[in-house]
VMD Tcl script that draws the C-alpha trace (Angstrom):
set ca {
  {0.00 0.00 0.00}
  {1.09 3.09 -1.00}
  {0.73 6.60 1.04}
  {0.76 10.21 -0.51}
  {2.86 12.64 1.50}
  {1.15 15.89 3.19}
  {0.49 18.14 -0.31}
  {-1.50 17.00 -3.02}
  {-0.17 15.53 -5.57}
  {-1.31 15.20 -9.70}
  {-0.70 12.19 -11.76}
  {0.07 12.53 -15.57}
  {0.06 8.64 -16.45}
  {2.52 8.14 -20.12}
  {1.00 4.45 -19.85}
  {-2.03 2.61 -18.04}
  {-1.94 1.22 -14.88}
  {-4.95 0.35 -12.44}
  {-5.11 2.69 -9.04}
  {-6.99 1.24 -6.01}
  {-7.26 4.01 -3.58}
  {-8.13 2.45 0.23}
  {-12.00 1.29 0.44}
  {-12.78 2.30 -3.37}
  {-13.32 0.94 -6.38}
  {-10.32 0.48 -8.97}
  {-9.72 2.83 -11.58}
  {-7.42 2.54 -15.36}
  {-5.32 5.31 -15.68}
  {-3.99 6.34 -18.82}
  {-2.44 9.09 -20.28}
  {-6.09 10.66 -21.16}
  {-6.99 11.02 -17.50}
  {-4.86 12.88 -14.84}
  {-4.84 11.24 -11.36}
  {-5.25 13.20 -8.23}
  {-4.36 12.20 -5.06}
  {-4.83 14.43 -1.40}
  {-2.29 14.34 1.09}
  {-2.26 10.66 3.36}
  {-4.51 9.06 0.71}
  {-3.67 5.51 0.82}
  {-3.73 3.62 -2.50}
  {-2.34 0.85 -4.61}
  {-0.60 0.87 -8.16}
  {-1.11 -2.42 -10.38}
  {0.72 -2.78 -13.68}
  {-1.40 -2.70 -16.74}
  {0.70 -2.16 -19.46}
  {3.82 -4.22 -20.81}
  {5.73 -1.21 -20.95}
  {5.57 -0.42 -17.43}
  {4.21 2.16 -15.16}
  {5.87 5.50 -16.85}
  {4.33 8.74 -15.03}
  {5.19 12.50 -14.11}
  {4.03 13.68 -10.58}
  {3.43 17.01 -9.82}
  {3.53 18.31 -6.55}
  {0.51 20.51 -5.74}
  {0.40 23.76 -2.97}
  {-3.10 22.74 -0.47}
  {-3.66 26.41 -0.53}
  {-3.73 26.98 -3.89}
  {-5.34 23.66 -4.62}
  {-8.51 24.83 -1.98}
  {-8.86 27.88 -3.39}
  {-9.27 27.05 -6.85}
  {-11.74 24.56 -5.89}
  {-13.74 26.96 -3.88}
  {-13.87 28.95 -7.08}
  {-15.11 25.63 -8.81}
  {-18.32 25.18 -6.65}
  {-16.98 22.20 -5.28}
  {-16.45 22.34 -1.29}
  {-13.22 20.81 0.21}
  {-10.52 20.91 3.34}
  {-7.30 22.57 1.81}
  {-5.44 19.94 -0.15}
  {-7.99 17.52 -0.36}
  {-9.64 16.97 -3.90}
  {-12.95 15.23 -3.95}
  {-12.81 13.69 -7.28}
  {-10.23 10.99 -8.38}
  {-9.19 12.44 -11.65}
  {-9.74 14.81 -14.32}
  {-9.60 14.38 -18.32}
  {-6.07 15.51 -19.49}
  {-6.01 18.43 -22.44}
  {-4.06 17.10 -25.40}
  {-2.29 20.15 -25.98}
  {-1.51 20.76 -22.29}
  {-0.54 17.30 -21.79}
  {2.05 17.29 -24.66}
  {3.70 20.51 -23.87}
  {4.01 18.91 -20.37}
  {5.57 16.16 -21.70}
  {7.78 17.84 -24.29}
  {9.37 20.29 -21.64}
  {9.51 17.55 -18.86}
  {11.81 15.80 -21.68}
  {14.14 19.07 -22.79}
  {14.32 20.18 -18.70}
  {15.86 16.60 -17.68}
  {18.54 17.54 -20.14}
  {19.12 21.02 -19.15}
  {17.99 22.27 -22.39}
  {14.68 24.75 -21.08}
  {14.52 26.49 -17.86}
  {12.27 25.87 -14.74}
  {9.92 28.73 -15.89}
  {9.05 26.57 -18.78}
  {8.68 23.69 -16.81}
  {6.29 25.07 -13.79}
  {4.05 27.08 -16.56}
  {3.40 23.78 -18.16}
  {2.57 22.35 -15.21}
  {-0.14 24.85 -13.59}
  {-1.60 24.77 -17.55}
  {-1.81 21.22 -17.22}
  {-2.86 20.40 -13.33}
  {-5.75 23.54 -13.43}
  {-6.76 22.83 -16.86}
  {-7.78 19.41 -15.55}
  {-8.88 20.31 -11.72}
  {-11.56 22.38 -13.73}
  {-13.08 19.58 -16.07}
  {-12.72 17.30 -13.07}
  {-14.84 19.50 -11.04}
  {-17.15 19.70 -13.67}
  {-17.82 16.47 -13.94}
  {-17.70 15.77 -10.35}
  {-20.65 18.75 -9.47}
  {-22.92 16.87 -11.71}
  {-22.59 13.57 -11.32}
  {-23.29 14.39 -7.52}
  {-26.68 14.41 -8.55}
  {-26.30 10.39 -8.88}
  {-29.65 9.12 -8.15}
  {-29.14 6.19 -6.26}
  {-25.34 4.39 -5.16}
  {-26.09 0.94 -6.83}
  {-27.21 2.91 -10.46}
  {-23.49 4.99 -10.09}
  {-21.97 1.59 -9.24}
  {-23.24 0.26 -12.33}
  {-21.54 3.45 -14.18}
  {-18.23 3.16 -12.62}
  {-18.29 -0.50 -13.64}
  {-19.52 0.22 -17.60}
  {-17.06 2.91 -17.99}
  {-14.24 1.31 -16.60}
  {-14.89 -1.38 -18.61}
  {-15.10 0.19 -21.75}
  {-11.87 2.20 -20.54}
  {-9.69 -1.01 -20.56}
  {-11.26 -1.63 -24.14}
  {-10.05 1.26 -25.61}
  {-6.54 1.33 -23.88}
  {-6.37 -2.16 -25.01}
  {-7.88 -1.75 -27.91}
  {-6.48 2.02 -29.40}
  {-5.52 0.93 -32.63}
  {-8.41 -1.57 -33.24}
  {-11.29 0.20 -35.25}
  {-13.96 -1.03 -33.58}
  {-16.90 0.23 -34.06}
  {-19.76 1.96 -31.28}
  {-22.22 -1.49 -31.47}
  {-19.11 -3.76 -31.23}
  {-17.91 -1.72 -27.91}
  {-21.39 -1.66 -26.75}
  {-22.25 -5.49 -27.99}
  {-18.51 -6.69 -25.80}
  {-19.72 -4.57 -22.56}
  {-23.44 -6.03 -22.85}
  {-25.06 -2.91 -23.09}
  {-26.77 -1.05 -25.58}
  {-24.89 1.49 -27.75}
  {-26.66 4.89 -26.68}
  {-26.82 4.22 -22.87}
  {-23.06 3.36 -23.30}
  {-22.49 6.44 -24.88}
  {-24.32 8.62 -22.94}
  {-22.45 6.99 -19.03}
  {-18.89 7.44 -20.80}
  {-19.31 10.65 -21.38}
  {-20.64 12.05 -17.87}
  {-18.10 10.06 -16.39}
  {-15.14 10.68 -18.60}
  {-15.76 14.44 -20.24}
  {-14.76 11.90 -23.79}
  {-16.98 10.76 -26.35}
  {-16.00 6.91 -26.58}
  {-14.65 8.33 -30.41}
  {-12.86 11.17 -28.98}
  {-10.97 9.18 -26.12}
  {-9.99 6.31 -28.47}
  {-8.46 8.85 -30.87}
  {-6.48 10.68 -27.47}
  {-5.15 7.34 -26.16}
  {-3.51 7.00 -30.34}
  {-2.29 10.12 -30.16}
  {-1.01 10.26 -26.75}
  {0.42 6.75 -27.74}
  {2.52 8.66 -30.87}
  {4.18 10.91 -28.98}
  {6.36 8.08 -26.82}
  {6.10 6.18 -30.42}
  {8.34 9.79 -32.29}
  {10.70 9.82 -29.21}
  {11.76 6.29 -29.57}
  {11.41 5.23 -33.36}
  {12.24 6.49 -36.34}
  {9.47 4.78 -38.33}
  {7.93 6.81 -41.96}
  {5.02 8.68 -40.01}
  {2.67 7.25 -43.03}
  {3.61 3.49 -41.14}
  {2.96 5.15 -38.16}
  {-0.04 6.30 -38.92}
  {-1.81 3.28 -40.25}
  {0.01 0.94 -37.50}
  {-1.92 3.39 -35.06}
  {-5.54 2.95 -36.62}
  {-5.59 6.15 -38.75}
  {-6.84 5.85 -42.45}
  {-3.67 7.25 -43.72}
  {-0.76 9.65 -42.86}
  {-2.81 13.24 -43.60}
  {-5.70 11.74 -41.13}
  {-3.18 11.24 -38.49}
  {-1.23 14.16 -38.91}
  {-4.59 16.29 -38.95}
  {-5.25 14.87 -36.10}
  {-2.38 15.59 -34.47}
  {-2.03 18.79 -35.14}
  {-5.56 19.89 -34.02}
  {-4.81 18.01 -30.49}
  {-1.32 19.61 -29.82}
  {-1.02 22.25 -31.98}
  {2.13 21.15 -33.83}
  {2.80 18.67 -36.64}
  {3.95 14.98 -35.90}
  {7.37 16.45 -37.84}
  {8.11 18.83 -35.36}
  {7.53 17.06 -32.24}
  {10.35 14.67 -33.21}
  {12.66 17.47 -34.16}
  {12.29 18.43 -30.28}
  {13.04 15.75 -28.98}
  {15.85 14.91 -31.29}
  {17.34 18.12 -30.41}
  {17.10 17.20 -26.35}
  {18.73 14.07 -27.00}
  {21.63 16.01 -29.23}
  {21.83 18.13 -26.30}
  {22.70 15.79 -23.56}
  {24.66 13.67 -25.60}
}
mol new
graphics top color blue
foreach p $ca { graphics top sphere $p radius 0.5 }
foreach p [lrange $ca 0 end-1] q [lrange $ca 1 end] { graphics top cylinder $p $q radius 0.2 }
display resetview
């Protein structure tokens, strides 16, 4: 069992692994999701993914962390975050990622670093609190156990799943449900359409795939479920705001750097 030290801490998973937080439920974390923990909370980590359990942690100020919350709607001690996570902004989440890389290497300053960071944590305290203020309505505990069980479910589909193109009536037929009530639960519980998160996790998946391979981005593309090499670098560029191209070029240049 694993304890959390006295400030808050967030979670930016680069792979999935299950959390099991002290009489709750387990939860997949992925890199679509960022993981909050408040200080003391008591929780286990259980591998998920062959590659390992890869995250960055971010320290958090209980202050800072209350405040914003009270601004939120969403009532708490200082430090202690009510909800478990919060969906993770693509473009926040890669410029995280990309100046977590070039500051290990000395290439960027802490400046860069820490603005990344707040970007990143408050982006995703504020969708978590949204989702957390209205799913509070949750009319009875057995229906929101139900939820927590069909979206988790269809969670370790897609992470297991990302470059499958399965369709919404497959998902839905392999989670014994119908398609629009499966749907409709993902989304209140995950801020994703099931589309949307599926096409995060393959993108999210490309960025560790351009640090460590050289592969033709058109290969790329189609080995991660994209029709071809303009669909995926579309994609990509709407989510982070920078071509596939470029994102390599950075992190060639940190490696050139601390070599």
């Amino acid at each position: 069992m694993n304890v959390n030290g006295d400030e808050p801490l967030a979670a930016f998973p680069a792979t999935s692994v299950v959390i099991q937080r002290a009489g709750r439920e387990p939860v997949l974390a992925n890199p679509n999701h960022v993981i909050f923990y408040g200080p003391g909370t008591r929780y286990r980590r259980m591998l998920h993914d062959a590659r390992g359990d890869r995250c960055l942690f971010v320290n958090l100020r209980p202050a800072a962390v209350g405040e914003l919350l009270d601004e939120l709607g969403v009532s708490a001690r200082s430090g202690e975050i009510p909800f478990e996570h919060g969906p993770s902004d693509a473009h926040a989440y890669a410029r995280l990622r990309v100046a977590a890389a070039r500051f290990s290497v000395g290439v960027d300053d802490v400046l860069e670093l820490e603005d990344a960071a707040h970007e990143a944590v408050v982006g995703a305290l504020e969708r978590g609190a949204d989702l957390f203020v209205r799913r509070r309505r949750a009319p009875r505990i057995r229906t929101e156990h139900d939820h927590h069980r069909l979206v988790e479910g269809a969670k370790e589909l897609l992470t297991e799943r990302a470059t499958q193109r399965d369709s919404l009536e497959t998902l839905a037929r392999m989670l014994h449900t119908s398609a629009f009530h499966l749907g409709r639960i993902f989304r209140a519980h995950t801020g994703f359409s099931l589309h949307a998160y599926r096409t995060q996790l393959r993108l999210r998946l490309a960025l560790d795939r351009l640090a460590a391979e050289h592969s033709d981005l058109g290969t790329l593309a189609l080995e991660l479920g994209f029709n071809s090499h303009s669909h995926f670098t579309g994609a990509f560029c709407t989510a982070f705001s920078t071509p596939p191209s470029q994102v390599r070029k950075s992190v060639e240049a940190a490696l050139v750097a601390r070599s």
